[in-house]
C-alpha angles and dihedrals in degrees: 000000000000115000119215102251088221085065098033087061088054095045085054086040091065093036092061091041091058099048096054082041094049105019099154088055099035091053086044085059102051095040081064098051098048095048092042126232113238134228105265092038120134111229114188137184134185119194115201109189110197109273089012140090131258125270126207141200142157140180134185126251114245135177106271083044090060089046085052089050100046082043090059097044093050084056088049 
């Protein structure tokens, strides 16, 4: 699968955007993806919308999940 390069340095534009915008999660992020996250890893995520109360979910890392992550960070 061949992406177009006008959309691929959009795609990098708003890359870079979110990460001055969001350094703290960006560089969590990447700090994750240098150091791996194992099979087997609980990744969790809350989401507080504002007047509301948080929502939660998690899900456990597994193998495929591990090849579509190396997969994303060799298009990155």
């Amino acid at each position: 699968m061949s992406m177009n390069p006008q959309n691929m340095l959009q795609i990098l534009g708003a890359l870079n955007n979110f990460r001055s915008t969001h350094p703290k999660f960006a560089g969590f992020i990447a700090m994750m993806l240098r150091t791996g996250v194992p099979e087997g890893t609980v990744i969790e995520v809350t989401v507080t919308k504002p007047g509301e109360e948080g929502v939660t979910t998690n899900m456990k890392v597994t193998e495929s999940d591990i090849r579509l992550f190396e997969a994303l960070k060799d298009m990155v």
